[in-house]
MARDO-495258 format. One record per residue (C-alpha): z, x, y; residue in one letter; residue number from 1. Coordinates in steps of 0.05 Angstrom, whole numbers. Example, Ala and Ser with C-alpha at 12.3 -4.5 7.8 and 13.67 -1.06 7.14 Angstrom:
2
w 156&u 246&v -90&rest a&nr 1 $
w 143&u 273&v -21&rest s&nr 2 $
This chain:
323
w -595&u 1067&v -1228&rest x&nr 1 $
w -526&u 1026&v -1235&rest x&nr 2 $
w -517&u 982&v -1304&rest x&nr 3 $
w -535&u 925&v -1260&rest x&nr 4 $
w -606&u 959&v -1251&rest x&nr 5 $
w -588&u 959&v -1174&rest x&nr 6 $
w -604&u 1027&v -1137&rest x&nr 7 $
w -540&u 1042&v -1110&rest x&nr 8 $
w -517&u 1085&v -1048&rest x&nr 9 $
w -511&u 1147&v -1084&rest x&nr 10 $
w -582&u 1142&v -1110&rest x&nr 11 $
w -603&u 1143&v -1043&rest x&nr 12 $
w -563&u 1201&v -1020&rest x&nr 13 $
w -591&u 1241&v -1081&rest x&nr 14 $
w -652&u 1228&v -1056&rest x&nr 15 $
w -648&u 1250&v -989&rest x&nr 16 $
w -603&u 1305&v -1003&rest x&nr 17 $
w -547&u 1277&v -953&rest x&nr 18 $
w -472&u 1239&v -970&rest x&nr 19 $
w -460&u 1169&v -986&rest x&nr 20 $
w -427&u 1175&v -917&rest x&nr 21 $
w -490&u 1198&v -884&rest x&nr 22 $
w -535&u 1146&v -916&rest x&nr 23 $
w -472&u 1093&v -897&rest x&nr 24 $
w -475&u 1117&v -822&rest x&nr 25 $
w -549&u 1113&v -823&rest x&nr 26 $
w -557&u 1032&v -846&rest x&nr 27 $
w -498&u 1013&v -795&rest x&nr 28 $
w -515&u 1055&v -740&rest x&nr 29 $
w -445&u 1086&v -734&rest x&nr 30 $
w -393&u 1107&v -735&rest x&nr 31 $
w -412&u 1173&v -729&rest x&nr 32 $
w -479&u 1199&v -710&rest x&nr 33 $
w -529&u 1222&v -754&rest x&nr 34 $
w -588&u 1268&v -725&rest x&nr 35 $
w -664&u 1246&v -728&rest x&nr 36 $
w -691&u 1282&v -774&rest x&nr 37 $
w -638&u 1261&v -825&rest x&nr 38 $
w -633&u 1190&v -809&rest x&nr 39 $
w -710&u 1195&v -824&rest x&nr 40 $
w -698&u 1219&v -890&rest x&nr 41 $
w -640&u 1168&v -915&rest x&nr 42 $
w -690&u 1111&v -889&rest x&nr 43 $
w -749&u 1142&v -926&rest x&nr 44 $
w -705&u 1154&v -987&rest x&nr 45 $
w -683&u 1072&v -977&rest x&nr 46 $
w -764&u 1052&v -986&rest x&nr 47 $
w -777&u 1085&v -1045&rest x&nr 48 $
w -726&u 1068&v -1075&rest x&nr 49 $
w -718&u 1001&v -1056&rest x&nr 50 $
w -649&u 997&v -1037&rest x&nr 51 $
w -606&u 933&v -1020&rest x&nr 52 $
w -544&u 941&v -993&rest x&nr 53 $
w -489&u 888&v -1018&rest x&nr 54 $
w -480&u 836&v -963&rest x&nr 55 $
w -422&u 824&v -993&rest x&nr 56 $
w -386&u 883&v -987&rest x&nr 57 $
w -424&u 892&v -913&rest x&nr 58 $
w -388&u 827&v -891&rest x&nr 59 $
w -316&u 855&v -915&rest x&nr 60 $
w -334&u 927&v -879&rest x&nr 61 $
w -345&u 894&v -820&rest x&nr 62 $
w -310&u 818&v -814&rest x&nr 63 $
w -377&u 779&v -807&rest x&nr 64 $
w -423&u 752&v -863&rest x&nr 65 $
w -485&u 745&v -818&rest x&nr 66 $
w -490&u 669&v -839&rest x&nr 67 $
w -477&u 607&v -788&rest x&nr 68 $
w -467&u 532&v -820&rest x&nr 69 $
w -505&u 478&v -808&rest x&nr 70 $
w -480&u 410&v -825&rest x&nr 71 $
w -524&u 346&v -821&rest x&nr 72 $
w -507&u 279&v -841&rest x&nr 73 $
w -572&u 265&v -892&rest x&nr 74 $
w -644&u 297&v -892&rest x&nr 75 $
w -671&u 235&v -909&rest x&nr 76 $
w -673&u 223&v -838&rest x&nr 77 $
w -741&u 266&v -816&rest x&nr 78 $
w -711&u 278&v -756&rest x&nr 79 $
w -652&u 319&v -776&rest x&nr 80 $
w -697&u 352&v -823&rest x&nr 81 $
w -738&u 382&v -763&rest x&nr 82 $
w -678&u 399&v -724&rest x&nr 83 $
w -655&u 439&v -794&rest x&nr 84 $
w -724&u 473&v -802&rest x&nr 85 $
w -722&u 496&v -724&rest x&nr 86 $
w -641&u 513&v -735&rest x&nr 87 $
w -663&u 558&v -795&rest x&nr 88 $
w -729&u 591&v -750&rest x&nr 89 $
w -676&u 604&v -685&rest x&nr 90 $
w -624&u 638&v -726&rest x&nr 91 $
w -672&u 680&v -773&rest x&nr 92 $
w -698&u 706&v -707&rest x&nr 93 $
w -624&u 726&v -687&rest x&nr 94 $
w -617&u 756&v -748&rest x&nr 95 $
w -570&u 704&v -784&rest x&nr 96 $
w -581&u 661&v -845&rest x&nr 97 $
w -572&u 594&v -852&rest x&nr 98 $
w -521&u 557&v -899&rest x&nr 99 $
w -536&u 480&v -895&rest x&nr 100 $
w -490&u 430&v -917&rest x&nr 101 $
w -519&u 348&v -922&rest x&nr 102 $
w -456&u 297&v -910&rest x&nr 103 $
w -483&u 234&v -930&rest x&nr 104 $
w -416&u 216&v -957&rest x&nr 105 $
w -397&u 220&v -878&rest x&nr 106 $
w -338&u 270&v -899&rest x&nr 107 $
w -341&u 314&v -847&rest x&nr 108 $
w -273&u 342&v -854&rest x&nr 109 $
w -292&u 375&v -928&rest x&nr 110 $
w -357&u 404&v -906&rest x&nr 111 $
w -323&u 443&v -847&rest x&nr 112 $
w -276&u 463&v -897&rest x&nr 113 $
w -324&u 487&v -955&rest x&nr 114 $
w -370&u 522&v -902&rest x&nr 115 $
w -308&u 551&v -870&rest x&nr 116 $
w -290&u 579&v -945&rest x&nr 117 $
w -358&u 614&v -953&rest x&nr 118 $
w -340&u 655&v -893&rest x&nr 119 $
w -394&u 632&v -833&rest x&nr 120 $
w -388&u 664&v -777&rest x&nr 121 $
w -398&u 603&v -740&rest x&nr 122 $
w -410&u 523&v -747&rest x&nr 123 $
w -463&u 486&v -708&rest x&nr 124 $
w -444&u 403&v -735&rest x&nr 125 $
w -504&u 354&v -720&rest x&nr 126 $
w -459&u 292&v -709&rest x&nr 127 $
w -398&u 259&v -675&rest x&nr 128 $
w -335&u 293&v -698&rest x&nr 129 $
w -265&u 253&v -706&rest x&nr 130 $
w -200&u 269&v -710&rest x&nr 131 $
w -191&u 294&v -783&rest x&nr 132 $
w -254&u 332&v -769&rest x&nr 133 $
w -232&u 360&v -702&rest x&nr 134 $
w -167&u 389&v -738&rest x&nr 135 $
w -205&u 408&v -794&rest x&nr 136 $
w -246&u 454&v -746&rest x&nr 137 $
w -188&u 475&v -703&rest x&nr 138 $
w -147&u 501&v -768&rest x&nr 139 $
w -209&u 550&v -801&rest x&nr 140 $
w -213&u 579&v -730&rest x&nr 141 $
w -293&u 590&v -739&rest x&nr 142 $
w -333&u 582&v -667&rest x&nr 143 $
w -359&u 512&v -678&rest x&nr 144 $
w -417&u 479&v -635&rest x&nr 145 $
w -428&u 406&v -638&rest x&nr 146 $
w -505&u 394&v -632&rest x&nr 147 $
w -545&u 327&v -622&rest x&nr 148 $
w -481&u 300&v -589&rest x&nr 149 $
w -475&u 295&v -514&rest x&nr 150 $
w -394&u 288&v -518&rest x&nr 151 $
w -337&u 336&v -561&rest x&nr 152 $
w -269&u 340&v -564&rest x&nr 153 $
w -231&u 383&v -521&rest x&nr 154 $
w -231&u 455&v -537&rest x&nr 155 $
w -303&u 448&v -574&rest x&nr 156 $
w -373&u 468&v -534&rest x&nr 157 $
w -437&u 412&v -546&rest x&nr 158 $
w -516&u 411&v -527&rest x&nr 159 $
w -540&u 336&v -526&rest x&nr 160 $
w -593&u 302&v -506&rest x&nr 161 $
w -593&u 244&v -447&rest x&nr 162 $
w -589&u 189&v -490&rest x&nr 163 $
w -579&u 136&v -431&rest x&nr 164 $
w -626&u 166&v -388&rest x&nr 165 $
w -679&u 168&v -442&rest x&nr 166 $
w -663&u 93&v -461&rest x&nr 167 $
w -682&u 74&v -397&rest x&nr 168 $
w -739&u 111&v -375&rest x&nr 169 $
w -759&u 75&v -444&rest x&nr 170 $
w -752&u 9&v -420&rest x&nr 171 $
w -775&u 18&v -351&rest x&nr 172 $
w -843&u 37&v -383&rest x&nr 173 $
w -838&u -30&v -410&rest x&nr 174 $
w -825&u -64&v -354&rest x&nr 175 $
w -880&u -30&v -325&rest x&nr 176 $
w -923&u -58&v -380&rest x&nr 177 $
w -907&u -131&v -357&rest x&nr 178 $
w -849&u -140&v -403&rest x&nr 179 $
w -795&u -182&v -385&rest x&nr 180 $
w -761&u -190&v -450&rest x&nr 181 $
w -740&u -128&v -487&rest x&nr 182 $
w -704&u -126&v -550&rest x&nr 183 $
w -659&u -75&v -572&rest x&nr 184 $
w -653&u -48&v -651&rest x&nr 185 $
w -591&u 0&v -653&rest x&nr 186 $
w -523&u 12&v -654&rest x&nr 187 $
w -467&u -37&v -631&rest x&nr 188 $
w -447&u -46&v -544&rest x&nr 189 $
w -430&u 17&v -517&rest x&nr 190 $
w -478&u 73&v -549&rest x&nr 191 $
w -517&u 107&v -501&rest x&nr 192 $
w -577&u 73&v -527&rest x&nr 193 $
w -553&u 11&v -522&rest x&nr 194 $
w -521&u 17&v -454&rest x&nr 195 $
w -585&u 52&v -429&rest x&nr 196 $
w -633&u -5&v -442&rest x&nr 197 $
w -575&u -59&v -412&rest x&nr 198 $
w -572&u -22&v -349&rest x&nr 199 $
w -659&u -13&v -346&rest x&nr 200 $
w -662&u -94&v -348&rest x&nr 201 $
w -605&u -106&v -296&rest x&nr 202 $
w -639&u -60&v -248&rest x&nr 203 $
w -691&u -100&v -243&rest x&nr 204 $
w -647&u -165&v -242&rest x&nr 205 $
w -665&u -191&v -319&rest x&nr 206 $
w -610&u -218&v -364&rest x&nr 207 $
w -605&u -174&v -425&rest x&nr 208 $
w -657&u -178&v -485&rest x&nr 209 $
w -633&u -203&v -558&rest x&nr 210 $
w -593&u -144&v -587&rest x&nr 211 $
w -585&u -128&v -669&rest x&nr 212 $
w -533&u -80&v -699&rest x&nr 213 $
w -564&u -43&v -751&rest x&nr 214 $
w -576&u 20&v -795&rest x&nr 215 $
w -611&u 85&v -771&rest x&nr 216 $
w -660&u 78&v -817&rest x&nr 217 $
w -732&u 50&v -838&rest x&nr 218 $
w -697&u -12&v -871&rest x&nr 219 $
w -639&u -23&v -820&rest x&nr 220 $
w -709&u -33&v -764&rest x&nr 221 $
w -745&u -72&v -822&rest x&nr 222 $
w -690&u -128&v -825&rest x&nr 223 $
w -672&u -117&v -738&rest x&nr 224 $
w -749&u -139&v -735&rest x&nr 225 $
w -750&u -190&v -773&rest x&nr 226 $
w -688&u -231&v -745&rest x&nr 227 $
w -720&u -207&v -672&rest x&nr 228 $
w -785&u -253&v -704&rest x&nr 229 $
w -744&u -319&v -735&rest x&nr 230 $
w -720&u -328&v -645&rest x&nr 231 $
w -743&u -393&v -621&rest x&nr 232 $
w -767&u -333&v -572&rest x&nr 233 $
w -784&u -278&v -599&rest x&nr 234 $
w -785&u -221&v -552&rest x&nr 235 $
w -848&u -180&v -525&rest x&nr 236 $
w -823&u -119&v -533&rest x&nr 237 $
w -763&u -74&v -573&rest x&nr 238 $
w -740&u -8&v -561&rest x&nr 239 $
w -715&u 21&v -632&rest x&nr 240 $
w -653&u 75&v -631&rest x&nr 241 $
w -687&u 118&v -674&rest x&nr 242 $
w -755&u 128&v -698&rest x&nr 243 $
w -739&u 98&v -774&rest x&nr 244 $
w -718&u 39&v -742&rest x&nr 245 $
w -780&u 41&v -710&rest x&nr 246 $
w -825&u 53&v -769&rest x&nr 247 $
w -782&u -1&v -800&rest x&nr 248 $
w -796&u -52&v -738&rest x&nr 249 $
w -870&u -42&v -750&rest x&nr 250 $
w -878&u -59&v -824&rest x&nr 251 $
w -841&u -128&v -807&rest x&nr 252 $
w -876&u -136&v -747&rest x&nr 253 $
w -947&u -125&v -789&rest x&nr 254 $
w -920&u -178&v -844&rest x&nr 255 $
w -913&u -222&v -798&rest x&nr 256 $
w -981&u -220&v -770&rest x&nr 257 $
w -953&u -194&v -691&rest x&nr 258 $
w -1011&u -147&v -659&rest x&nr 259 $
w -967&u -81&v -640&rest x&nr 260 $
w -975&u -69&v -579&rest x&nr 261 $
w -1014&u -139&v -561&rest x&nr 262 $
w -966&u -183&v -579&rest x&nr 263 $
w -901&u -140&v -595&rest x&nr 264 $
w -900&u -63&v -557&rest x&nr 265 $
w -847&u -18&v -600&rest x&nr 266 $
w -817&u 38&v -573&rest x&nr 267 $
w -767&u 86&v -607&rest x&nr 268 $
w -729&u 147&v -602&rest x&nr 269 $
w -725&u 219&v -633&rest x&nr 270 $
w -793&u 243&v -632&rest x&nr 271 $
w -805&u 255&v -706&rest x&nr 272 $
w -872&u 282&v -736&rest x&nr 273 $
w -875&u 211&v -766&rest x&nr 274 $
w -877&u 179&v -707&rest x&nr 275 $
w -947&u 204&v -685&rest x&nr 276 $
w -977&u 177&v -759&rest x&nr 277 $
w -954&u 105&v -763&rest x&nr 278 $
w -1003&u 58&v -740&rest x&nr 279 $
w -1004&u 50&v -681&rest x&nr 280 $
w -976&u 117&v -664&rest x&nr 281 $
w -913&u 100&v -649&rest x&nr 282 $
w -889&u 118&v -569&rest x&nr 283 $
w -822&u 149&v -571&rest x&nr 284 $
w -768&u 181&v -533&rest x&nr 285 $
w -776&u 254&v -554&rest x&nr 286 $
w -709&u 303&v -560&rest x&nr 287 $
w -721&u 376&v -540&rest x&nr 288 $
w -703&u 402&v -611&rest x&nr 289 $
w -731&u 472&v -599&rest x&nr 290 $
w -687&u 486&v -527&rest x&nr 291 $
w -623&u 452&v -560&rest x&nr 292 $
w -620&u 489&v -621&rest x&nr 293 $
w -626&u 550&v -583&rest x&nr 294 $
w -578&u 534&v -523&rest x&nr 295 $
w -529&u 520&v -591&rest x&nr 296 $
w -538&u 583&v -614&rest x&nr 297 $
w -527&u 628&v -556&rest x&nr 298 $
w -460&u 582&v -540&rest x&nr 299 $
w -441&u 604&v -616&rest x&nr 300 $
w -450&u 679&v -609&rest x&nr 301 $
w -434&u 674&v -552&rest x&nr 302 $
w -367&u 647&v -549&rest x&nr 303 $
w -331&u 630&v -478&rest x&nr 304 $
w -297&u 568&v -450&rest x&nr 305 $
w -328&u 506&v -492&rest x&nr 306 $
w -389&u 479&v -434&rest x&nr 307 $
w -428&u 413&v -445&rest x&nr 308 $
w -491&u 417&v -438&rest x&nr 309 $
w -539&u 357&v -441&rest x&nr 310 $
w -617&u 361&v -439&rest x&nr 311 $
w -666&u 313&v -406&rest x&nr 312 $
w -726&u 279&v -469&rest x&nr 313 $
w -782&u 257&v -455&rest x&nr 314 $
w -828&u 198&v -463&rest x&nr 315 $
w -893&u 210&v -506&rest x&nr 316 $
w -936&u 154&v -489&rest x&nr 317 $
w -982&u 135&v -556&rest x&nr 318 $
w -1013&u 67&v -565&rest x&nr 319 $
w -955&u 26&v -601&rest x&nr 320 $
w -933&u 8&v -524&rest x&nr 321 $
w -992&u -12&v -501&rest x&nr 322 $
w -1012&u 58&v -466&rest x&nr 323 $
């Protein structure tokens, strides 16, 4: 055994009476064959020993590291901690690991760079990439994927979700409900979201609901709500960007005394686990985390021209809407 009490490659080939070459040819299957009965021997020889070969020198023998990146902008938000959870199940079954980098500080740029430096052999970024970022990406060279994002820059493959199309299937099951004014908790004019729920009310000839800017987050729907409740009119409805904002919206909506869904009906988007355990279960726009994380994957190892790819949610109907 080596000073590092490793069992090194030699140790093996003592064992099974065979070269370091042999036992070398055996674990990479190639470059040169190596007949049955020997190639059961080496692998024997590895199980009782217990042999590990060094990734690292693996990765320099053959220009790959076996590890993809993963960068999210916080795991506060439960969401993006599912769609890391299913990231890291979808490339353990492809035989990769999974390096994850958090960028709360919304410096996208430095985490390409610093997973680019650790040698992935590919990037997967779970949001909407800029400039800087864009370059960043372009000068390491590693096969990126944007994922969660409908839209990339030129040159860079995506797998999104139907954000408008979800938003207003959303509030046409509010409508359906009776509604006639729906609020809106989200980003500012021009997010899918947002245009999504404008276009669902001017279909069926209303003016627009009240709209509030604010954070994708469990306070940013807390304080939406509550300005929605000091209207002259409040609205009967809201549809929440995101299912924090929606958990938010139903705390103030409780303080306040409103019956959810008898006197306010909430609806939100993301289909988190949480969603399903507020009270009332809280209906929500659900993203098809599973099928996107894998369509991201093959578009990664599988490298061609850079294709769009945008998946249809769905609408799980639970009782905050009145269902």
């Amino acid at each position: 055994m080596s000073p590092t009490g490793r069992v090194t490659r030699a140790e093996v080939a003592a064992r099974a009476g065979v070269s370091t070459a042999v036992v070398s040819y055996t674990l990479n299957g190639g470059p040169k064959n190596v007949a049955p009965a020997t190639r059961d021997r080496v692998l024997a020889a590895v199980r009782e020993l217990g042999y590990r070969p060094n990734a690292t020198a693996r990765a320099l023998r053959l220009g790959s590291t076996g590890q993809i990146g993963l960068v999210v902008a916080t795991m506060s938000n439960p969401y993006f901690g599912q769609l890391t959870d299913e990231t890291e199940r979808a490339a353990a079954a492809r035989g990769l690991a999974l390096l994850v980098r958090t960028n709360s500080a919304r410096d996208l740029t430095t985490a390409v760079e610093q997973l680019a430096e650790r040698q992935v052999d590919g990037l997967l970024i779970a949001q909407s990439m800029d400039e800087a970022s864009t370059a960043a990406v372009r000068a390491t060279g590693v096969p990126t994927v944007l994922i969660n994002e409908a839209t990339a820059p030129d040159g860079v493959a995506s797998v999104g979700v139907d954000r408008f199309g979800g938003a207003r299937t959303a509030v046409e099951h509010l409508l359906g409900h009776g509604h006639r004014s729906v609020a809106f908790i989200g980003a500012a004019p021009g997010e899918d979201r947002r245009r999504g729920w404008s276009d669902a009310l001017r279909a069926a000839g209303l003016g627009e609901g009240p709209a509030v800017e604010a954070e994708y987050s469990r306070e940013g729907g807390y304080r939406g709500a509550r300005r929605l409740l000091a209207l002259d009119q409040p609205p009967t409805a809201l549809l929440a960007g995101s299912d924090e904002q929606g958990l938010g919206a139903l705390l103030a909506l409780h303080e306040a005394g409103a019956r959810v869904p008898e006197d306010v009906a909430v609806v939100a988007f993301d289909g988190s686990i949480a969603s399903a355990y507020a009270w009332p279960p809280l209906t929500t726009v659900t993203q098809p985390t599973q099928e996107m994380v894998g369509r991201a994957l093959d578009l990664l190892l599988q490298p061609g021209e850079p294709q769009q790819s945008i998946l249809a949610p769905a609408l799980v109907r639970r009782r905050s809407c009145g269902c």
